[in-house]
C-alpha positions as CSV (number, residue, x, y, z in Angstrom):
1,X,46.5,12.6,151.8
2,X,47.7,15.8,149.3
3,X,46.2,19.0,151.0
4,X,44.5,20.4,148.5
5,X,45.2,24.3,146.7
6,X,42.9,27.0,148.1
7,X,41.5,29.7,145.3
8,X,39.7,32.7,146.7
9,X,36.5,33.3,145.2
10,X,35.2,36.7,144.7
11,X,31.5,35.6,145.8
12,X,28.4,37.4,145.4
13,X,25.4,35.0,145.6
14,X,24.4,35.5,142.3
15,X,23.7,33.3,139.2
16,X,27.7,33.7,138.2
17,X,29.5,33.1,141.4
18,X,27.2,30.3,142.4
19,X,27.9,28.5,139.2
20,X,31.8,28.7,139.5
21,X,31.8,28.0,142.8
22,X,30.6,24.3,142.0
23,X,32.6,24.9,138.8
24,X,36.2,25.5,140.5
25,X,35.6,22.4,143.0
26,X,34.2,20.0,140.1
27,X,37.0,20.9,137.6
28,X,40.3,22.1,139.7
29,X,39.4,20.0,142.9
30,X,40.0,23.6,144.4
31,X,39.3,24.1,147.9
32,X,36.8,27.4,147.6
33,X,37.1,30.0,150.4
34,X,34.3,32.4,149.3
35,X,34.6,36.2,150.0
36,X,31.2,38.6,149.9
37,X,32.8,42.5,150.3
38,X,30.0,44.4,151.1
39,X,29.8,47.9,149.7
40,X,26.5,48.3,150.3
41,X,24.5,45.8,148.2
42,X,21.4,46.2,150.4
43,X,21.8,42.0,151.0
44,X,21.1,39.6,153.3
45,X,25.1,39.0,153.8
46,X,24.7,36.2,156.5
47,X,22.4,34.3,154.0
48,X,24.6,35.0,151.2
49,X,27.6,33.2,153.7
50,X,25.3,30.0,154.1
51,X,24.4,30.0,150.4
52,X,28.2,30.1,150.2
53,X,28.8,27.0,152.8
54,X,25.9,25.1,151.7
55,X,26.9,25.1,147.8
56,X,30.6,23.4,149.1
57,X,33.1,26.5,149.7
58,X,35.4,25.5,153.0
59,X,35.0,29.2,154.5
60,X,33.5,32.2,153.5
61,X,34.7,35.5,154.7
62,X,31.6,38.7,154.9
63,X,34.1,42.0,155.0
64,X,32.6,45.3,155.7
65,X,34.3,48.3,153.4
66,X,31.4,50.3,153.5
67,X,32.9,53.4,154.8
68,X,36.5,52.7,153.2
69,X,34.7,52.5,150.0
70,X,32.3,55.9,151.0
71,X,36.1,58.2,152.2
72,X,38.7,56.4,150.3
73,X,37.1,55.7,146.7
74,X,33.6,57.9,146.3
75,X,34.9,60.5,148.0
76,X,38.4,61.3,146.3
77,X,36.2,60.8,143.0
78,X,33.7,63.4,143.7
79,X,36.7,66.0,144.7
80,X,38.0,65.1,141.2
81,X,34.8,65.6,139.7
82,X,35.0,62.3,137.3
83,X,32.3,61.5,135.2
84,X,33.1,59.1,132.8
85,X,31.8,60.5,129.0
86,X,30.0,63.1,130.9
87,X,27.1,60.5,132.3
88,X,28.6,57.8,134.1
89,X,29.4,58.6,137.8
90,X,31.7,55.4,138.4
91,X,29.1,53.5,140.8
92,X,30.8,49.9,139.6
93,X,34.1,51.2,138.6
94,X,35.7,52.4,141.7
95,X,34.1,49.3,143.8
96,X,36.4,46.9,142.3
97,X,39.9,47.8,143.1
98,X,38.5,47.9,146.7
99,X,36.7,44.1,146.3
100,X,39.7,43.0,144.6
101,X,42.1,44.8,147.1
102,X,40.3,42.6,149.9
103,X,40.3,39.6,147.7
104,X,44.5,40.2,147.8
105,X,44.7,40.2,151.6
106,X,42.1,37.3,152.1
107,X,44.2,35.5,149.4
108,X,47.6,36.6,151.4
109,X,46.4,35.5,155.0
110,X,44.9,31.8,153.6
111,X,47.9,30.9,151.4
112,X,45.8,30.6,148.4
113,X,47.4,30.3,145.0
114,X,44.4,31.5,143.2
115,X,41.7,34.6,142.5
116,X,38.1,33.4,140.7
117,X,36.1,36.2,139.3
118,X,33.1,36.2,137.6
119,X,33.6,38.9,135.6
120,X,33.1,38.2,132.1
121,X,35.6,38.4,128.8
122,X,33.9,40.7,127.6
123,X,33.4,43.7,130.0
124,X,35.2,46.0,131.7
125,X,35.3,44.5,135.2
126,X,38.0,41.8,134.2
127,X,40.4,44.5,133.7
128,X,39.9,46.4,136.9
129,X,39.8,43.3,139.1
130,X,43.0,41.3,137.9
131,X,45.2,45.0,137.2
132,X,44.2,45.2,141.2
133,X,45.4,42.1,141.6
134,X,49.1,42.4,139.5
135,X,49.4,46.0,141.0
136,X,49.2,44.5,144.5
137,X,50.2,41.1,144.2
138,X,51.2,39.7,140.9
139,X,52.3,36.1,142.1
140,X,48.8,35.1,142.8
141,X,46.7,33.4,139.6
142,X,44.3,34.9,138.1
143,X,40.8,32.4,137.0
144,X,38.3,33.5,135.1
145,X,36.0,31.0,134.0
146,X,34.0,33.0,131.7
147,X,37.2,32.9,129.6
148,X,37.6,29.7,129.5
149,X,34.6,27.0,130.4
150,X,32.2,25.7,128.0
151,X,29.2,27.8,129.5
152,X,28.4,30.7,126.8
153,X,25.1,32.3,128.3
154,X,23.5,33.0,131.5
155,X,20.8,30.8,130.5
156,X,23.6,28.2,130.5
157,X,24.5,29.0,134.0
158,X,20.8,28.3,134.9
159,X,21.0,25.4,133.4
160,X,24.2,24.3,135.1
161,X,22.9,25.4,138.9
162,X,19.7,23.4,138.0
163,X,21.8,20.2,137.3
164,X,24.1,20.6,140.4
165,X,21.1,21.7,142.9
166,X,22.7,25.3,143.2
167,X,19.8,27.6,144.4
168,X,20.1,31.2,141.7
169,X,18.5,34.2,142.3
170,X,17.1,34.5,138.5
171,X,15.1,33.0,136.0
172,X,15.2,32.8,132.2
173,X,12.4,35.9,132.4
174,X,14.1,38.0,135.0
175,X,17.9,37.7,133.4
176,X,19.3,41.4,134.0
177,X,22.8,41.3,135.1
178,X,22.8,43.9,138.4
179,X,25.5,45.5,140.5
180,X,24.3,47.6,143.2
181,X,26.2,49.1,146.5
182,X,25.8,52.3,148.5
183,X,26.6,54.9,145.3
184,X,24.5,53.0,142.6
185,X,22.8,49.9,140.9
186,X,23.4,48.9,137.7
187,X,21.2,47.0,135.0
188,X,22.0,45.0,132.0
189,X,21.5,42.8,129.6
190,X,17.9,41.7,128.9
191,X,15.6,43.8,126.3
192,X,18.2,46.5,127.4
193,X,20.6,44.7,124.5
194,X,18.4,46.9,121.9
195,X,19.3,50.1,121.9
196,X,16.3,51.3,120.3
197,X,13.8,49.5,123.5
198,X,13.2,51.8,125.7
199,X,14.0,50.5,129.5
200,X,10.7,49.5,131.6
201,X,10.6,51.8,134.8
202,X,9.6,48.8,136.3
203,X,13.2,47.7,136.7
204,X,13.9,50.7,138.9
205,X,15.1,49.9,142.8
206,X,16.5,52.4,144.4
207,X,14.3,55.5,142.4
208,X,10.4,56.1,141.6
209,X,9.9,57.0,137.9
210,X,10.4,61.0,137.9
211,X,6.9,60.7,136.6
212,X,5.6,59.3,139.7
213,X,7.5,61.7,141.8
214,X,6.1,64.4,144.3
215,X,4.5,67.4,142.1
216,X,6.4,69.7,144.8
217,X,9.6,70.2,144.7
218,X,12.0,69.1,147.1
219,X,15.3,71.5,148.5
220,X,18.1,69.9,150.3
221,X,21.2,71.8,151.5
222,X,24.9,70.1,151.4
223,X,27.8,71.5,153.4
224,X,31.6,70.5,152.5
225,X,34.5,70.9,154.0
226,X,37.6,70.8,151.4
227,X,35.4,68.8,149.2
228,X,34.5,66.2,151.5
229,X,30.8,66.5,152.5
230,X,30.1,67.0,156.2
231,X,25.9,67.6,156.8
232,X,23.0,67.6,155.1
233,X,20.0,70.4,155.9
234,X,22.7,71.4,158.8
235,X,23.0,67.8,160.5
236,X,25.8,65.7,160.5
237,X,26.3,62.4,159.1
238,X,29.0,59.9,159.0
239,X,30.2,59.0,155.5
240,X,28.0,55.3,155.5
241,X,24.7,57.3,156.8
242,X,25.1,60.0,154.7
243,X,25.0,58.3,151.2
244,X,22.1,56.5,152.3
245,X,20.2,59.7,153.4
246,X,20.8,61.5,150.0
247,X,20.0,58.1,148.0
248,X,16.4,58.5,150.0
249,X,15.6,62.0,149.5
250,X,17.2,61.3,145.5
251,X,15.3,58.4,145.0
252,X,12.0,59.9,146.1
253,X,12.1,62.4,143.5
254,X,13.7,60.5,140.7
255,X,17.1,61.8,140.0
256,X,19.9,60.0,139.4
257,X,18.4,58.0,136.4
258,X,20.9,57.5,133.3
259,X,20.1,55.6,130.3
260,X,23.3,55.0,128.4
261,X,25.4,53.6,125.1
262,X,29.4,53.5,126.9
263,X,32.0,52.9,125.4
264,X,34.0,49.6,127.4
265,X,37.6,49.4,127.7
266,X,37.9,46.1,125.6
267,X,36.2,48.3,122.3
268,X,32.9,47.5,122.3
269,X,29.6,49.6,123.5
270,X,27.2,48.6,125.6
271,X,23.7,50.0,127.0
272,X,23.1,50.5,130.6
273,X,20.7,52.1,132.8
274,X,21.9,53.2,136.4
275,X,20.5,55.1,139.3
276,X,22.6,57.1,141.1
277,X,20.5,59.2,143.6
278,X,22.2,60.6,146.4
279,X,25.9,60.4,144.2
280,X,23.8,62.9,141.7
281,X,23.0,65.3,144.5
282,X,26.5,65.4,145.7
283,X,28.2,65.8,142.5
284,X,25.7,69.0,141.7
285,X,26.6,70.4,144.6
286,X,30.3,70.0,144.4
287,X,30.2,71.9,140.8
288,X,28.3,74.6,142.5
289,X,31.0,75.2,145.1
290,X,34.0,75.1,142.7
291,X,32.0,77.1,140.4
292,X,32.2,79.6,143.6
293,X,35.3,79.0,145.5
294,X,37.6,78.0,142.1
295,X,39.3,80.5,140.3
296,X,38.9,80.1,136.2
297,X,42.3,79.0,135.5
298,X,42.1,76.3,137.9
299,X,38.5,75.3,137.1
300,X,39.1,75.2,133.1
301,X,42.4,73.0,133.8
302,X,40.6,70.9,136.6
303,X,38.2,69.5,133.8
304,X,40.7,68.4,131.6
305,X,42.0,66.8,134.9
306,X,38.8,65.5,135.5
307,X,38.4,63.4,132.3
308,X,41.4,62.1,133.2
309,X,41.2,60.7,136.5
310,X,37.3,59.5,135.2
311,X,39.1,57.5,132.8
312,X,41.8,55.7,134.9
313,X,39.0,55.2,137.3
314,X,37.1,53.1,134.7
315,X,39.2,51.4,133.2
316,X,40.6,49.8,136.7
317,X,43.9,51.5,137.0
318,X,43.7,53.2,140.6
319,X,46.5,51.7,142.0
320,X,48.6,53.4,139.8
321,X,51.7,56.4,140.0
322,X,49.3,59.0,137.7
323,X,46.3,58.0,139.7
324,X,48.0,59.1,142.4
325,X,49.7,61.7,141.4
326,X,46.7,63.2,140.1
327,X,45.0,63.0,143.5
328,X,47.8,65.3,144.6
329,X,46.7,67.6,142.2
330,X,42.4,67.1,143.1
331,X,43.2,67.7,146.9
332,X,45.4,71.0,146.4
333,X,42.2,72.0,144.6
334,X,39.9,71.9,147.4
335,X,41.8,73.0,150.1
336,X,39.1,76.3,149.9
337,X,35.7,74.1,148.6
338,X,34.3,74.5,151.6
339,X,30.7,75.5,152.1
340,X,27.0,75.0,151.6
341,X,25.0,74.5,148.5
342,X,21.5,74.2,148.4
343,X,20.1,72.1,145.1
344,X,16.2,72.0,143.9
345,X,14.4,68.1,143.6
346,X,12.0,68.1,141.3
347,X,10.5,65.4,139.2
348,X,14.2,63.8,138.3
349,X,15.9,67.1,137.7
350,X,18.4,68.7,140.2
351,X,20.0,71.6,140.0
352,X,21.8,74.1,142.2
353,X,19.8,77.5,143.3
354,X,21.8,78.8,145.9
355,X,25.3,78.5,147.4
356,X,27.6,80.3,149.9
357,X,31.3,79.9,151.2
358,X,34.1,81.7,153.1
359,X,36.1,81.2,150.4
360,X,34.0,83.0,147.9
361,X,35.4,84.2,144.6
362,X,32.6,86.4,144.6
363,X,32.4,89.9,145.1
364,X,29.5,91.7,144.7
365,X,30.9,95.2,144.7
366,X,32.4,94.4,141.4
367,X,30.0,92.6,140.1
368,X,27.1,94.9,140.9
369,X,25.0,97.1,138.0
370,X,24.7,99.2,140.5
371,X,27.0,102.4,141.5
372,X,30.3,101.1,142.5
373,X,33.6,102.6,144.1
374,X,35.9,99.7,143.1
375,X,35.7,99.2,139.6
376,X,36.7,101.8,137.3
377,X,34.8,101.2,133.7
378,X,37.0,103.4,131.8
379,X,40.1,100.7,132.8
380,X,38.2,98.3,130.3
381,X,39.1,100.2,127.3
382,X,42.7,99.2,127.7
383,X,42.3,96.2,128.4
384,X,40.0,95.8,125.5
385,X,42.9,96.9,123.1
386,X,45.5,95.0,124.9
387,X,43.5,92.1,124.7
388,X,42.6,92.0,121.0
389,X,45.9,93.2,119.9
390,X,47.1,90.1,117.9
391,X,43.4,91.1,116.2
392,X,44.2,93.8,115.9
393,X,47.5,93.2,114.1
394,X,46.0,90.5,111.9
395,X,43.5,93.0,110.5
396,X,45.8,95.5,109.7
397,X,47.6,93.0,107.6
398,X,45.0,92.0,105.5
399,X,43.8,95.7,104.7
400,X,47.7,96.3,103.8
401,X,48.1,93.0,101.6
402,X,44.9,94.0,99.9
403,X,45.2,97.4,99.3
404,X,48.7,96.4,97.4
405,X,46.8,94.1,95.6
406,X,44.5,96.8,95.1
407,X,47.5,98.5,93.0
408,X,49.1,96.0,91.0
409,X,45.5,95.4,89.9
410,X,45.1,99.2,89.0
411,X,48.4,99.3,86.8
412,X,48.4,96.2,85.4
């Protein structure tokens, strides 16, 4: 008897991965060795591993990357400061280089000759998982069957796991397309195609409506060390408990909701609401301290940086020589973003009110409005006129050229 080909299945439990994995068995005669990367999704893993078993995959592999996702992806993109078109805090981008990164080693140690996504042709996620997969192994094949099977619709995936006994997680009236780990959760699709519906607060998991939140406001203090958060309110966390901490106290006071028209890497928009509670708290705070410990050469070029490194981050290319190089760059940066911020919770907004460092670009004997012994005012005058020289200059030009037109005029 033939031994048959393994393909390595990139398996959440969902509607999409529960479909193909029937699908790769009925149409490749693939054996199907399932793999759930937790980041954080908030699920009943061991249930999703019998879902996986009982629907026909040969083995099905649960891999924690919780805290390899929390120090090695959300924390080198908060020290960047990346924000993709100035909303989007990268909750799904930077989780799938490290689910496909995982799905490359599972892939490796089984001798499969095959990756299955369920990312779709349209969306961005496609991109990120298979440039993972060429960057770290490009012999391995690629599937994706929402490129190429005859199923055009999640109602056509419904239909499909009702014919083939496949237990979903959805019906026709609840048909948002979620992501969620320990930075954020994601919702698409449904009445959320419209861009003029406004999303029901309803839909809301991991925050309360910032109407519903507490009328008094909330303070919560952050400490870094080199950009890397440390404690919260003074105590210590690990990286894992951390984010959940700050996605509680976020949460209860509704901040971290987006509501958003992106643009996608493959040219199309698309509409999305996400909460991102506790990510939102940290990436205030982080401002706050390089607003304090950066000087404004750094900080002004650090943005354009910024936008960069947001950009490769969403469109999937982390394993890559500018990505890296650029991290170089972030982490020279914060070798003196180190300190404590404390931010203001009310009613979805948060905002920074307070923040101290060692490192502090601030003086107050310079700044004061006060008497002072260390700032001369009188020094301002030439630096005034050194300053707006080329103004200066310019001016004087234009009164010359017209005061000779001023003559020719006058003898003509």
């Amino acid at each position: 008897m033939n031994k048959k080909e393994k393909v390595v299945l990139a398996y959440s439990g969902g509607l999409d991965t529960s479909v193909i994995l029937k699908w790769l068995e009925n149409t490749y005669d693939y054996d199907v060795i399932a793999v759930c990367v937790d980041v954080g999704q908030g699920e009943d893993l061991s249930a999703v591993k019998k879902k996986a078993l009982s629907t026909g995959a040969i083995k099905a592999y649960v891999v924690d990357v919780k805290e390899e996702f929390v120090t090695d992806y959300i924390y080198p993109t908060l020290k960047a400061s990346a924000i993709y078109e100035d909303d989007y805090l990268l909750g799904t981008s930077f989780a799938r280089p490290l689910i496909a990164k995982k799905l490359v080693e599972i892939a490796e140690k089984e001798g499969a000759v095959a990756i299955s996504h369920g990312a779709t042709g349209k969306g961005n996620d496609q991109v990120r998982f298979e440039a993972t997969i060429k960057a770290l192994n490009p012999l391995i094949k690629v599937i994706a069957p929402w490129r190429i099977w005859n199923l055009k619709s999640r109602e056509d995936c419904i239909d499909y796991a009702l014919q083939n006994n496949i237990p979903i997680p959805v019906t026709k009236k609840d048909i948002y397309s979620r992501d969620q780990n320990i930075w954020h959760l994601s919702h698409e699709g449904g009445n959320l195609e419209e861009p003029w519906n406004e999303h029901d607060q309803s839909i809301l998991k991991m925050t309360v409506a910032p109407e519903k939140a507490p009328d008094k406001p909330a303070f919560v203090e952050i400490q870094f060390e080199k950009g890397i958060p440390v404690a919260v309110d003074g105590i210590k966390y690990n990286p894992v408990d951390m984010i959940y901490k700050l996605n509680e106290i976020g949460g209860s006071h509704g901040v971290g909701i987006i509501d958003i028209v992106e643009n996608r890497l493959v040219g199309m928009k698309s509409r999305g609401v996400y909460e991102t509670p506790g990510g939102t708290i940290l990436f205030e705070a982080h401002k706050a301290l390089e607003k304090l410990t950066l000087d404004r050469s750094t900080l002004s070029f650090k943005k354009t940086i910024s936008e960069k490194y947001a950009q490769l981050v969403y469109d999937g290319l982390w394993f890559t020589p500018l990505k890296e190089a650029l991290d170089g760059f972030v982490d020279s940066t914060q070798e003196y973003v180190t300190g404590v911020v404390k931010l203001k919770l009310y009613k979805g907004s948060c905002s920074a009110v307070a923040s101290a460092s060692p490192y502090s670009l601030y003086n107050e004997a310079f700044v004061t409005f006060g008497e002072d012994d260390v700032y001369n005012q009188k020094d301002a005058e030439g630096f005034i006129n050194l300053f707006t020289l080329p103004l200066t200059i310019r001016a004087i030009m234009k009164l010359k050229e017209n005061s000779e037109i001023n003559v020719k005029k006058q003898v003509i």
